[in-house]
N, CA, C and O of each residue as an XYZ file, in Angstrom:
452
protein
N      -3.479     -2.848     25.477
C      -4.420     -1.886     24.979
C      -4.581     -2.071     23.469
O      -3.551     -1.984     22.800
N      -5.945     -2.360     22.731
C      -6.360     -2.792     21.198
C      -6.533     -1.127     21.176
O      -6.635     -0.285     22.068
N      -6.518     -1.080     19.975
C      -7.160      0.126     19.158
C      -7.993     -0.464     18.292
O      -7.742     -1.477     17.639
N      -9.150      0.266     18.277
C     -10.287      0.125     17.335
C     -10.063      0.336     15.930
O      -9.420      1.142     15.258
N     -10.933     -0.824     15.670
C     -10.502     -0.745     13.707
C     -11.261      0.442     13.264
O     -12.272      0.885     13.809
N     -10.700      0.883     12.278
C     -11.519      1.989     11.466
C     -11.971      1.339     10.335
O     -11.356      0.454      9.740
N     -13.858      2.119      9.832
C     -14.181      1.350      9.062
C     -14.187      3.004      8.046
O     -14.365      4.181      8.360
N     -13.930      2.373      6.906
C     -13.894      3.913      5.484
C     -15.086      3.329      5.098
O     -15.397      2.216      5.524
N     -15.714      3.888      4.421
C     -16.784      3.544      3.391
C     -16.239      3.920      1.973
O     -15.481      4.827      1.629
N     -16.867      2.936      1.262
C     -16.032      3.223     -0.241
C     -16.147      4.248     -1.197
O     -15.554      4.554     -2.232
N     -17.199      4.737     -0.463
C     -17.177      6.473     -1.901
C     -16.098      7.108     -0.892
O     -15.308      7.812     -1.522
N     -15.821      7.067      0.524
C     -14.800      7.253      1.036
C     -13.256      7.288      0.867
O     -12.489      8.178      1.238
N     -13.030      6.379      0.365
C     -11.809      5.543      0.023
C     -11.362      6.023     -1.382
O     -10.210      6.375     -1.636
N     -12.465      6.000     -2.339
C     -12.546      6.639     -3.248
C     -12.042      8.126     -3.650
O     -11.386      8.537     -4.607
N     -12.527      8.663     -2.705
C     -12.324     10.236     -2.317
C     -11.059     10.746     -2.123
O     -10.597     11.797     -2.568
N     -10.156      9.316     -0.915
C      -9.289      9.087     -0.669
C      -7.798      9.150     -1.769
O      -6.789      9.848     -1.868
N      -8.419      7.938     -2.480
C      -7.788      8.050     -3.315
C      -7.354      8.601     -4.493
O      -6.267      8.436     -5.046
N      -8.607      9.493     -4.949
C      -8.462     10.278     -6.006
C      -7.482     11.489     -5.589
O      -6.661     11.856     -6.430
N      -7.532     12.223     -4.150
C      -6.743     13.207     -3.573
C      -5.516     12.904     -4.044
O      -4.854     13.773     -4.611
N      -5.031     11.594     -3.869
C      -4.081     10.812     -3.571
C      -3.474     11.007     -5.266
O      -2.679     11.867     -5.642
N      -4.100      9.967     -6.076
C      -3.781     10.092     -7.434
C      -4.054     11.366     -8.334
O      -3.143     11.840     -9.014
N      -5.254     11.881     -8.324
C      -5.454     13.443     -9.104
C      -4.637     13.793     -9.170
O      -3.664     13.727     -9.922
N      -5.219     14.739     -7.460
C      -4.795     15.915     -6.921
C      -3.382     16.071     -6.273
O      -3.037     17.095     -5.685
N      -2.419     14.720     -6.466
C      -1.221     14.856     -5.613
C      -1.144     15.235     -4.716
O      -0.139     15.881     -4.420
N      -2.243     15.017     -3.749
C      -2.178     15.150     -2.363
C      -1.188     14.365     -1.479
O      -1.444     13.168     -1.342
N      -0.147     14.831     -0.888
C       1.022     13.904     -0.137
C       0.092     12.726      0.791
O      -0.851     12.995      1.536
N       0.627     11.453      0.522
C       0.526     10.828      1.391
C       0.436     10.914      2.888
O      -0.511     10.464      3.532
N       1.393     11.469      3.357
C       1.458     11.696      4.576
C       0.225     12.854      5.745
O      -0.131     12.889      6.923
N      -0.065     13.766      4.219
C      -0.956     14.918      4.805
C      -2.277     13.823      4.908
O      -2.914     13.702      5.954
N      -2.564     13.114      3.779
C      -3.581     11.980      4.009
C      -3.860     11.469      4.846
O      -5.024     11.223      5.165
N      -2.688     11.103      5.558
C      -3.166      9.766      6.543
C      -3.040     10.807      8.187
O      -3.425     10.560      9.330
N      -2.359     11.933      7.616
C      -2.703     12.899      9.355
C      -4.444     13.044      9.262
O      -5.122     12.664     10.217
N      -5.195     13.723      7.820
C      -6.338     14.155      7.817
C      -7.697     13.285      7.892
O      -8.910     13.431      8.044
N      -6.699     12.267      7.684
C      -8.302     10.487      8.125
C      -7.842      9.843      8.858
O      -8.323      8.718      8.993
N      -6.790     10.211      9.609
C      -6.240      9.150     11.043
C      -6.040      7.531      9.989
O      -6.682      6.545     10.353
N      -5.266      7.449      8.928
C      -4.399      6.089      8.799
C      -3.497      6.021      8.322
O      -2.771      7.002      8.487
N      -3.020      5.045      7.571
C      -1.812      4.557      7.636
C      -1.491      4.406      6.041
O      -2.290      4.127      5.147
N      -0.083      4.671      5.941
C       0.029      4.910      4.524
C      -0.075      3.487      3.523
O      -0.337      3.265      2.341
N       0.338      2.578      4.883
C      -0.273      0.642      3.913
C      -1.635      0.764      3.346
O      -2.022      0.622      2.186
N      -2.386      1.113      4.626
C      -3.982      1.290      4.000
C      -4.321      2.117      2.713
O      -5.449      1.737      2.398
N      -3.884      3.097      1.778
C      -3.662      3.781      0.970
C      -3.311      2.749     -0.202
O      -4.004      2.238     -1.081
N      -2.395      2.680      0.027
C      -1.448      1.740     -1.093
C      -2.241      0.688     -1.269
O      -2.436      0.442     -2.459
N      -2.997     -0.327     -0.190
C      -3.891     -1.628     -0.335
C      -5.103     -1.058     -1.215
O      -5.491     -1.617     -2.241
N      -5.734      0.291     -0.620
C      -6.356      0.338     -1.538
C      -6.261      0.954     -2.926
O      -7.296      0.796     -3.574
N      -5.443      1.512     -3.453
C      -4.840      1.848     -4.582
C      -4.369      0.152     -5.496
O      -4.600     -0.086     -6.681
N      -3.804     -0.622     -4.671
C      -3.937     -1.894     -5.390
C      -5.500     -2.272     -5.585
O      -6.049     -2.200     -6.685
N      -5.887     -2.513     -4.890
C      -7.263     -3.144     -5.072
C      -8.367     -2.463     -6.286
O      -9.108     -3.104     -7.032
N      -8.203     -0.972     -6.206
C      -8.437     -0.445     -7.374
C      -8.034     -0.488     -8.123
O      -8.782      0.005     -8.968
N      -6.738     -0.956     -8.743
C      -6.064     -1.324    -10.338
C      -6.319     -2.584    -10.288
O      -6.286     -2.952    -11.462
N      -6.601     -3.648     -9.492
C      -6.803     -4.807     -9.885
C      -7.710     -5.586    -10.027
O      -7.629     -6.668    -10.609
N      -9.048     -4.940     -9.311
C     -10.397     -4.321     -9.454
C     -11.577     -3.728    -10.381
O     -12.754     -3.883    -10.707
N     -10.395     -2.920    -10.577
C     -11.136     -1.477    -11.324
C     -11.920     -1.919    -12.561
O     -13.045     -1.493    -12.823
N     -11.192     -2.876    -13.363
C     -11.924     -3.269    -14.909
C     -13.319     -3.832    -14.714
O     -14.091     -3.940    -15.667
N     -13.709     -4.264    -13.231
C     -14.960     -4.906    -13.177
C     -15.824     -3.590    -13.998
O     -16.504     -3.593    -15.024
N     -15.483     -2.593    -13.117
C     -16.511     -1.912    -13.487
C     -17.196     -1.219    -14.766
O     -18.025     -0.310    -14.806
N     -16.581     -1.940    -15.792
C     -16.616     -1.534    -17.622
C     -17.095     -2.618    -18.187
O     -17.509     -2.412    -19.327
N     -17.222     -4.056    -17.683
C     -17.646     -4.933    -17.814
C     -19.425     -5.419    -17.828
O     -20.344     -5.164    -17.049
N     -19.362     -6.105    -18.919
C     -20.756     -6.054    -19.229
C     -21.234     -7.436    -17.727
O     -20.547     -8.387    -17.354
N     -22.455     -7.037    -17.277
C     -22.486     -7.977    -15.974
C     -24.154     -8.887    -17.148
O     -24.834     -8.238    -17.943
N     -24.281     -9.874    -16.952
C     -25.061    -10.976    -17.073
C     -26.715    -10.121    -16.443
O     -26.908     -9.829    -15.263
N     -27.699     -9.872    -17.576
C     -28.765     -9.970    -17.569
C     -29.279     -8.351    -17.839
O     -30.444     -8.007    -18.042
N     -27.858     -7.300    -17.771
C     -27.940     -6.230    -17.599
C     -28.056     -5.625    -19.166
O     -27.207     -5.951    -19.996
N     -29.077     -4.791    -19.488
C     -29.399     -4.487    -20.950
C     -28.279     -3.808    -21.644
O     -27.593     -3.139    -20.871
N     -27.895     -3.788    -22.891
C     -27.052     -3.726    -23.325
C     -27.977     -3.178    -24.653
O     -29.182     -2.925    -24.618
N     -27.065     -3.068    -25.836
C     -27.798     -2.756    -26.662
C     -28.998     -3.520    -27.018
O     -28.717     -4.712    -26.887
N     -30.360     -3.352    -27.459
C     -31.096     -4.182    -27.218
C     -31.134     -5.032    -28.595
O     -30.451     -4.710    -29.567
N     -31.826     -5.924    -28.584
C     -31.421     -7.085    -29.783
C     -32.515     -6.988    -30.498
O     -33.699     -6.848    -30.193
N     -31.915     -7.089    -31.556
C     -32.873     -7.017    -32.602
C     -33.871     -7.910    -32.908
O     -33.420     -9.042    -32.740
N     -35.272     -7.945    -33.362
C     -36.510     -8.611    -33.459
C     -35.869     -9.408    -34.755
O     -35.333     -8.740    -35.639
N     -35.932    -10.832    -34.852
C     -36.131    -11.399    -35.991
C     -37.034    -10.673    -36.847
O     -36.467    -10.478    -37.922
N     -38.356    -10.122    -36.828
C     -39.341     -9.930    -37.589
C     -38.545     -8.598    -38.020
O     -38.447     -8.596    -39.247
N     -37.949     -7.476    -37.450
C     -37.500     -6.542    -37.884
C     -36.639     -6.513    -39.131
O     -36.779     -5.983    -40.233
N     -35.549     -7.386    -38.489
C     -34.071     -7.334    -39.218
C     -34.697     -8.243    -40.846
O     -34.077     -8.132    -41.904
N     -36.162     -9.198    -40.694
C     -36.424     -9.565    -42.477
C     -37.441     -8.504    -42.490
O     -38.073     -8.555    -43.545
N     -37.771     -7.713    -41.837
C     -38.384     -6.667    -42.870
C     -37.281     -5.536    -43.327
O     -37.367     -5.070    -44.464
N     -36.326     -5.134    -42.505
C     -35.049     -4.479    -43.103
C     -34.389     -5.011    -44.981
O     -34.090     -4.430    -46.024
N     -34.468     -6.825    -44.314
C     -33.642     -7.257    -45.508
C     -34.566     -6.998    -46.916
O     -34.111     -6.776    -48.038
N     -36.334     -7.113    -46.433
C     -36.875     -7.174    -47.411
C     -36.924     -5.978    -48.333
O     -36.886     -5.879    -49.559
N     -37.026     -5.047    -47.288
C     -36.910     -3.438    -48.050
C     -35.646     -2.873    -48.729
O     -35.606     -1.886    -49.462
N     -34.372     -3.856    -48.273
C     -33.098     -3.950    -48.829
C     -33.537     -4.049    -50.429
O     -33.380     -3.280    -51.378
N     -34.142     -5.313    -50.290
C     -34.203     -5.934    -51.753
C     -35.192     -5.316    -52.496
O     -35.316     -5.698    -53.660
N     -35.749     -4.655    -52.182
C     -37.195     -3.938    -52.753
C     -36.631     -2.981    -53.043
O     -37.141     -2.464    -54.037
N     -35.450     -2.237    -52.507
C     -34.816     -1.130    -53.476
C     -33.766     -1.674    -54.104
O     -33.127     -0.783    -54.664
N     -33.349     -2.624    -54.247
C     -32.384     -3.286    -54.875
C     -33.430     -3.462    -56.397
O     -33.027     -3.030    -57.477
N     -34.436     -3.976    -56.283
C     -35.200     -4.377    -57.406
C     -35.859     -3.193    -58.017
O     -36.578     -3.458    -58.980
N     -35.759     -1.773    -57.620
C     -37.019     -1.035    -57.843
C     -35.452     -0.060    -59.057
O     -35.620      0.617    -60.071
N     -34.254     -0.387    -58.412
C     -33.194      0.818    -59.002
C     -32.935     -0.333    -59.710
O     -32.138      0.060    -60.562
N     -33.209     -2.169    -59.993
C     -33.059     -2.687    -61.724
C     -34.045     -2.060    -62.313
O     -33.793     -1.614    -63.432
N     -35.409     -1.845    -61.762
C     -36.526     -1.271    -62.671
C     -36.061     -0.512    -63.299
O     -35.616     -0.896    -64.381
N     -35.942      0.851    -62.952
C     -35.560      1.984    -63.204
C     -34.305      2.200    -64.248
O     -34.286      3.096    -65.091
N     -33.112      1.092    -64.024
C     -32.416      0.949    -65.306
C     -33.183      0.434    -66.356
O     -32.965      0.710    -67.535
N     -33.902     -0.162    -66.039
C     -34.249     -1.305    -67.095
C     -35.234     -0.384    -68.187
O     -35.278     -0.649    -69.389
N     -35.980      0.694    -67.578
C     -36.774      1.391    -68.376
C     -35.902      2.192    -68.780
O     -35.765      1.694    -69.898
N     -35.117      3.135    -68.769
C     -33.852      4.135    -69.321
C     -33.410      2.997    -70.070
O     -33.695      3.423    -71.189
N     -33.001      2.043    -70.242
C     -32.514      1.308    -71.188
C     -33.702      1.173    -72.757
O     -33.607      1.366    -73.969
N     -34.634      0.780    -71.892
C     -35.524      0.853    -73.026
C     -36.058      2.310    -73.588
O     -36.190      2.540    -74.790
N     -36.256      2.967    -72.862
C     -36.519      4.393    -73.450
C     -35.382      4.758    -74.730
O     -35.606      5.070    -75.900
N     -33.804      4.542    -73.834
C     -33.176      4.903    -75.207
C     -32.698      4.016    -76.488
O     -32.070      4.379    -77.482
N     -33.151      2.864    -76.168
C     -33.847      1.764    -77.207
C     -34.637      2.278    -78.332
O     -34.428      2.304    -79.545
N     -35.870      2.790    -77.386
C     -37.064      2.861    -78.374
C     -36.923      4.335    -78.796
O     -37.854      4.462    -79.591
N     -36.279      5.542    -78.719
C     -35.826      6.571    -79.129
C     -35.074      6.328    -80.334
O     -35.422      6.911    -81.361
N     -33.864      5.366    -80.348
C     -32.720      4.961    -81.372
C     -33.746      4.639    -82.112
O     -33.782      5.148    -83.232
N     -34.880      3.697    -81.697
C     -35.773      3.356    -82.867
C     -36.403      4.018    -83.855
O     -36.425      3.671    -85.036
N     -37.153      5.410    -83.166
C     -37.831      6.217    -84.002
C     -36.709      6.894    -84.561
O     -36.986      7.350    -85.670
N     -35.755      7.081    -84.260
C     -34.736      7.817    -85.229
C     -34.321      7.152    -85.934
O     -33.630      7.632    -86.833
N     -34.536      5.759    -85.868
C     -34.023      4.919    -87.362
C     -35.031      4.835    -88.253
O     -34.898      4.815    -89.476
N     -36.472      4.763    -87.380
C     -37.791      4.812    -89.030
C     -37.619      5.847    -89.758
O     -37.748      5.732    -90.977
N     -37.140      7.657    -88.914
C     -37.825      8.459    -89.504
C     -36.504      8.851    -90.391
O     -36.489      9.853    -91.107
N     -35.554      8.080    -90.282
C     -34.403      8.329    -90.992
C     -34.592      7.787    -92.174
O     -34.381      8.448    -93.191
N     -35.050      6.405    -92.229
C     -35.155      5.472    -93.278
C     -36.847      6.039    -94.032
O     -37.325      5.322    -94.910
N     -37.550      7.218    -93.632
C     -38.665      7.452    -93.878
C     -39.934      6.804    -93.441
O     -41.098      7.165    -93.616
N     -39.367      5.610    -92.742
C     -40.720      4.907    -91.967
C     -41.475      5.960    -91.074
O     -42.545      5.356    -91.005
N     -41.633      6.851    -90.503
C     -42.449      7.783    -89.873
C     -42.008      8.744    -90.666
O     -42.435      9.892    -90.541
């Protein structure tokens, strides 16, 4: 006399096993309440730790962060440099302002204005 295989389905098994690991559900109450066997448990509790990392894994073709446009990343760099050049401006005139200030305070000292 065979006995028929039992088939779980894997959100099944899943279910299974979380009882199992969570919830500390006894083994034994397990395998009375789905008719199996405590190997079957354990096989799949291996198979899920040895398994399991697939599923964090980046899979081939699947979008990810999306990549940046060449045309983007040199208009980024360009606007980099366009405030890089606009805050020399901006020293560069405060420099001269208090240049040309020291100046008039040296004519009107010396009486030139």
């Amino acid at each position: 006399m065979s006995q028929v295989r039992k088939t779980v389905a894997a959100p099944d098994k899943l279910a299974i096993l979380k009882q199992y690991l969570v919830d500390k559900t006894p083994i034994s109450v397990l395998c009375d309440q789905h008719g199996l066997q405590p190997s079957q448990i354990y096989y799949w509790q291996a198979q899920l730790f040895e398994h399991g990392a697939s599923v964090f894994e980046r899979k081939p073709g699947r979008k990810g962060r999306p990549k940046e446009d060449p045309k983007d990343r040199r208009i980024t760099q360009l606007e980099t440099h366009l405030a890089q050049k606009d805050a020399k401006l901006v020293q560069k005139n405060e420099v001269i302002a208090e240049l040309m200030e020291d100046n008039v305070r040296s004519k009107k000292a010396n009486g030139e204005l």
